[in-house]
N, C-alpha and C positions, 0 to 999 in steps of 0.2 A: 387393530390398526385404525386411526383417525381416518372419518371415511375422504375427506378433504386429501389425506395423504395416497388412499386405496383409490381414490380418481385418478389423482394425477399418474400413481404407475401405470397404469392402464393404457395414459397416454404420450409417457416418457420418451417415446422410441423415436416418435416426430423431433422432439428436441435434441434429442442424443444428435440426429442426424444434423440439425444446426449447428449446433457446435460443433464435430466434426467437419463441416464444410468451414466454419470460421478459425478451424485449427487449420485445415489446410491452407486459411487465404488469410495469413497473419499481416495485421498492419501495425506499423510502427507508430507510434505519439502524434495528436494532428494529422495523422495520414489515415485516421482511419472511415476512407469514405465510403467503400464496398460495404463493410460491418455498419456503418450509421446508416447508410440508405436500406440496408436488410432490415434492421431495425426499425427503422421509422417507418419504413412500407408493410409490415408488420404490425403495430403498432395501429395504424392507419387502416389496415383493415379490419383491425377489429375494433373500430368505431370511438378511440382513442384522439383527444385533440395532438396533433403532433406539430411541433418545432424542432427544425433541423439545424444544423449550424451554429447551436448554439457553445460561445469555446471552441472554436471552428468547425470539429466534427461533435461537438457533445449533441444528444436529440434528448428529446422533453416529450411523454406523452402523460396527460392528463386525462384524467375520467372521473366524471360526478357525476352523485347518483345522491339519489332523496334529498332532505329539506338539512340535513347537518351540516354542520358550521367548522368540524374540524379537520384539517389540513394535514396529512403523511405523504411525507419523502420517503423510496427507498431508492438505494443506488447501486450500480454496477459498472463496474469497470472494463474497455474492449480493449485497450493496447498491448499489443505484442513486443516481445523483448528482441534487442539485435544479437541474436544468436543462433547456430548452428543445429537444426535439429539430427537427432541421432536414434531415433525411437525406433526408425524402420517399419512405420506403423503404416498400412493403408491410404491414413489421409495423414501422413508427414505434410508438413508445409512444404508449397511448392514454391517460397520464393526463397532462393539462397541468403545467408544468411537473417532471417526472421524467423522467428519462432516464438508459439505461445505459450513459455516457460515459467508461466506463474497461474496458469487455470483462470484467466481473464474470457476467453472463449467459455469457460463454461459458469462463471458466474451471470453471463449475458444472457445465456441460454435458459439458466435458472430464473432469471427475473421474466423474459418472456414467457416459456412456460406459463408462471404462476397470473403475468397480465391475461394472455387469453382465458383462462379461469377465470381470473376476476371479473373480464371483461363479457363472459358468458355467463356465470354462475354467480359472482361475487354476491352475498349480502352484507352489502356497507351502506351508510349513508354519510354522505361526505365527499371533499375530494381525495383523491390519490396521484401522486406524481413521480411518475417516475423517471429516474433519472439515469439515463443511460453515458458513462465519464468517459470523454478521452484521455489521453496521456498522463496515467496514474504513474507509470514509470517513472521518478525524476522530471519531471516537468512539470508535475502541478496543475495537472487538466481541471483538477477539484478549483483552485485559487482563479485559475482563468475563466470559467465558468460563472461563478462567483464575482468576479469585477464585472463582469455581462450582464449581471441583472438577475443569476438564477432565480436568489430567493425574496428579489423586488416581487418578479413576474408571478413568481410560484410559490407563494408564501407557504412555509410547513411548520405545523407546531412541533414536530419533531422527526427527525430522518436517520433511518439505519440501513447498515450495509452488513455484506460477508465477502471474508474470504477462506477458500479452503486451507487447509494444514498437514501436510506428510507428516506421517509417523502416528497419526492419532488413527484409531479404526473409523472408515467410512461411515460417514451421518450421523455421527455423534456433533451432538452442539456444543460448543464452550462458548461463555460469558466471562467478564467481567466487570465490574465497577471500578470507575475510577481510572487512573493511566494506565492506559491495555498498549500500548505501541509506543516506543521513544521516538523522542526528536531527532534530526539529521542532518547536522552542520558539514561543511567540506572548507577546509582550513588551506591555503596554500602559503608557507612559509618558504622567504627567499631571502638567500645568506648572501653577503656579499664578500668577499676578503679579497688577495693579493695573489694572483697567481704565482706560480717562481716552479724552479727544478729541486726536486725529492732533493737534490744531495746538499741543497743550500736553502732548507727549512727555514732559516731564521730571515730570510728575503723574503719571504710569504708572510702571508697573512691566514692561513688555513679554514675556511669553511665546512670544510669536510670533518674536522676536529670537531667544532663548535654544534655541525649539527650533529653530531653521533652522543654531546652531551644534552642538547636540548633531546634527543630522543628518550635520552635514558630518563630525565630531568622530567618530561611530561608522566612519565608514571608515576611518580610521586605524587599527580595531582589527586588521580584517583584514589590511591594508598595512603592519602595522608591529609586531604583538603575535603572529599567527600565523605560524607556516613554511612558508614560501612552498613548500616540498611538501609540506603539508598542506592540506584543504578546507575554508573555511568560508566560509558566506554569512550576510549581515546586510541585509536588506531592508527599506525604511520603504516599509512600502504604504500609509499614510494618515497625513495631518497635517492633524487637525480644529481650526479657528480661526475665531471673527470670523466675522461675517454682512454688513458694510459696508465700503466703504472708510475712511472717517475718524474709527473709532472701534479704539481697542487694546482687545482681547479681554481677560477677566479668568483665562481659562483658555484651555489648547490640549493637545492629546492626540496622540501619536505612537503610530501600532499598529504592530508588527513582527514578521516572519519569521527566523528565527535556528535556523540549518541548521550541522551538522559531520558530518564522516566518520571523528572521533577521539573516542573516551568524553572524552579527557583537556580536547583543545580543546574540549567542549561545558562542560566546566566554565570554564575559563577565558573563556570568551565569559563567560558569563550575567558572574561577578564583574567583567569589568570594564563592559561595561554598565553595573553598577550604580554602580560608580567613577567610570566618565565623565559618566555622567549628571549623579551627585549634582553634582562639581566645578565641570561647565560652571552646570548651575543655582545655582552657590551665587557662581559669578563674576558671571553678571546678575542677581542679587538677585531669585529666585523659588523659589518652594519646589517641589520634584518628589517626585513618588510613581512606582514603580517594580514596577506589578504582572508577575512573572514566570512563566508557565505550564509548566511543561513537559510536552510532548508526546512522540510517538512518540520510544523511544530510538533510538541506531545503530542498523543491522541488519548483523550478521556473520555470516556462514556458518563455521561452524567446517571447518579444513581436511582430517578425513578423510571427514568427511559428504558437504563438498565434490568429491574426487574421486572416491569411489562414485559418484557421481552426474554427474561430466563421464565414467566409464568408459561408465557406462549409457547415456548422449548417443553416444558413439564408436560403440558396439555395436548400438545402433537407426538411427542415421543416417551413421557414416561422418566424419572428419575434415572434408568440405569441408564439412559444415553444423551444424559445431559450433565456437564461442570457448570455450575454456578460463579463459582469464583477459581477460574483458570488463572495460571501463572500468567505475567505479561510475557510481553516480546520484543525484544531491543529492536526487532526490525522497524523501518519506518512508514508511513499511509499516507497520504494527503488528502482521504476522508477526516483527519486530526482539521485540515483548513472548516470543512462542514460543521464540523463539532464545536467549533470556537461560536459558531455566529447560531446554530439551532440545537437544543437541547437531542439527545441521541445516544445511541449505541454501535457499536460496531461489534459483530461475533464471528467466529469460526467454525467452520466445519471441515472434520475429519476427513480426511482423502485417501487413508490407507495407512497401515501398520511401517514401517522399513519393510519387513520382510513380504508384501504383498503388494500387490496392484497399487497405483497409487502412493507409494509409501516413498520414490523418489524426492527427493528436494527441490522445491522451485527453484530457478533461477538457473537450473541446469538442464544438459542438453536434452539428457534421458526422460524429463516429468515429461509426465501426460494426466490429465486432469481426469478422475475418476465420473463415467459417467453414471455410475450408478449414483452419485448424487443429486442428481436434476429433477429428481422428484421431489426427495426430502428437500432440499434448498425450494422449492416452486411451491408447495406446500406450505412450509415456514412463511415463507412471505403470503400468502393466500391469509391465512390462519390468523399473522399476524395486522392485517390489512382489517380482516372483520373483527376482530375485537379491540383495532384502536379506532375506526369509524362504526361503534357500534348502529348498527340501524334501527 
C-alpha cells in the first residue's frame, strides 16, 4: 500500500464523519452556506488562504509552499439535489425534500481530507488551489465562478476533478483522454395550430398531429445525419397537449434533452432540429417556435493532463485498479466549462458493484455515497498534488 494512502486510512473516520454531517445538511445550488462556511473554516484552520463567496457560495483556498513557479487546481463539488431521500440511513437528510443524490458530500470530504495532508505533510513546492464549486447541478456553479475571476485571481496551469460511479467496484480509477462527458442542451419546441372539436377535424388545424411527427422525424437525426461512431442522443421527455379527449388543442409543446460527445455534432444537431422542425411544421400547417438552450458543453480532458494523472492512478494503486481509457458517459459536468479555459482532466471513481454497497445510481433516492472511498480519493489528490508541484 502507498504509504500516502496507509496515512490517510488511518485518518479516514474524521472525514467519514464530514460528510456524513454534510449528507445530513444538504443544500441546494447557491444555497450552500452551511457546507461553504464548513469548508472555508476548515480550510482556514489549517493555515490555507481562504476566499469565501466566491460564485456566491463557491470558497477558494490556497497554499504555497517553496520557491516553484507552478500552479494546480483541484475541484469539488457541494450541491445537493431536490429530492426525497429514501436511505433510512442514520444521517438521512434532514431537510425534506433535498438530498445528496449524486455523492457531492463526499467528494468535498475527499478533497478536505487530502488538504489537511497537504497542508501538514505535503512535499510540494508551488501553489495549490483548491477549489470548492457550488451549483454543479444544472446551474453552472463552474461558469459562474469563472466570470468572478476564478482563474484571474487563481491562476492554474492545469485543474482536475472527480466524480464517483455506481456500478464500478469501489476505489477503482478510470481515466480517459479526450471527450469523457457530453454536452447538455434543453430544446423547448412550441406548436401552434387551430383549436376545433374531434368531430369536425378539418376546422382544426392539429398540433398534436405535427408534433407526434416531428417526434418520430427527430430520430432520424441520429439514424441517419450523425456517424454512427459518433455519440448523440436526442430525447423528448415531455409532450404537453389537450386536456380532453374530443377537443384538438390550439397549442402543444415538446421539451427535450440533446446530448453529444463531439463539439462539431453538437452543432449540427441544434441546426438541424431547427430544420426538421420548422419543415415538418410548415408540411401540417402550424406555426413552431424553437426555443434552444444550451447548456453544459462537452467535457475533454486534454491528453497530457490526462496521462499525469492515469501515471498518478498506476503509482497509488497499481494496474489492476485503474482504466486508462474508460468508456465516456453521455451524462453531463460543468467542470467541461474549466476545461475549455485550463488544460485538465476529469476521472472517476468507483462507488460500488449494482449488487453492493454503493452500487445504487446517482440521482436517485436510494444512492449514498461510498465512504470507503475518502481515502483513496484524499490520497489521489495528495499524490497527485506532489508530483505535479514537484519540490
Amino acid at each position: 500500500m502507498h504509504p500516502i494512502l496507509a496515512a490517510l486510512k488511518d485518518s479516514a473516520d474524521e472525514f467519514v464523519a464530514v460528510r456524513r454531517d454534510l449528507h445530513q445538511h444538504p443544500e441546494l445550488g447557491f444555497e450552500e452556506h452551511r457546507t461553504s462556511e464548513i469548508v472555508a473554516s476548515l480550510l482556514a484552520e489549517w493555515g490555507y488562504e481562504v476566499e469565501r463567496g466566491l460564485g456566491t457560495t463557491g470558497v477558494i483556498g490556497r497554499l504555497r509552499r517553496g520557491t516553484g513557479n507552478r500552479r494546480l487546481g483541484i475541484r469539488a463539488d457541494m450541491d445537493a439535489l431536490p429530492m426525497s431521500e429514501v436511505t433510512g440511513l442514520p444521517y438521512s437528510s434532514c431537510h425534506p425534500g433535498v438530498m445528496h443524490a449524486c455523492g457531492h458530500d463526499g467528494h468535498t470530504a475527499m478533497l478536505l481530507c487530502a488538504a489537511r495532508y497537504l497542508a501538514r505533510h505535503g512535499n510540494f513546492s508551488g501553489t495549490l488551489n483548491l477549489i470548492f464549486q457550488p451549483a454543479e447541478e444544472g446551474l453552472g456553479g463552474a461558469k459562474t465562478m469563472m466570470e468572478e475571476g476564478l482563474f484571474e485571481k487563481y491562476p492554474c496551469d492545469a485543474v482536475f476533478a472527480m466524480h464517483n460511479v455506481p456500478g464500478t467496484p469501489a476505489g477503482r480509477l478510470l481515466l480517459r483522454d479526450g471527450p469523457a462527458q457530453a454536452s447538455a442542451d434543453n430544446v423547448t419546441i412550441t406548436l401552434e395550430g387551430v383549436g376545433g372539436h374531434g368531430a369536425i377535424p378539418h376546422n382544426a388545424v392539429d398540433p398534436v398531429v405535427a408534433g407526434a411527427a416531428i417526434v418520430m422525424g427527430l430520430q432520424t437525426i441520429v439514424a441517419r445525419n450523425v456517424d454512427p461512431l459518433k455519440t448523440a442522443v436526442i430525447t423528448v421527455g415531455a409532450f404537453q397537449a389537450g386536456t380532453v379527449a374530443n377537443i384538438i388543442p390550439a397549442h402543444a409543446v415538446l421539451r427535450l434533452s440533446v446530448r453529444a460527445l463531439d463539439r462539431s455534432v453538437r452543432e449540427m444537431l441544434e441546426q438541424r432540429i431547427k430544420d426538421l422542425v420548422s419543415a415538418q411544421a410548415q408540411s401540417y400547417g402550424v406555426k413552431a417556435r424553437v426555443d434552444y438552450q444550451r447548456g453544459y458543453p462537452v467535457l475533454v480532458n486534454t491528453s497530457a493532463e490526462t496521462e499525469f494523472a492515469h501515471q498518478v492512478a498506476l503509482e497509488l494503486l497499481g494496474s489492476d485498479h485503474v482504466n486508462g481509457q474508460a468508456s465516456p458517459i453521455a451524462a453531463s459536468e460543468d467542470f467541461a466549462f474549466m476545461l475549455e479555459a485550463v488544460p485538465g482532466c476529469y476521472l472517476w471513481i468507483g462507488n460500488g458493484e449494482a449488487d453492493q454497497a454503493g452500487g445504487c445510481s446517482v440521482h436517485n433516492p436510494a444512492y449514498d455515497f461510498n465512504d470507503g472511498n475518502i481515502a483513496v480519493g484524499a490520497a489521489y489528490w495528495a499524490l497527485l498534488c506532489e508530483r505535479f508541484l514537484v519540490a
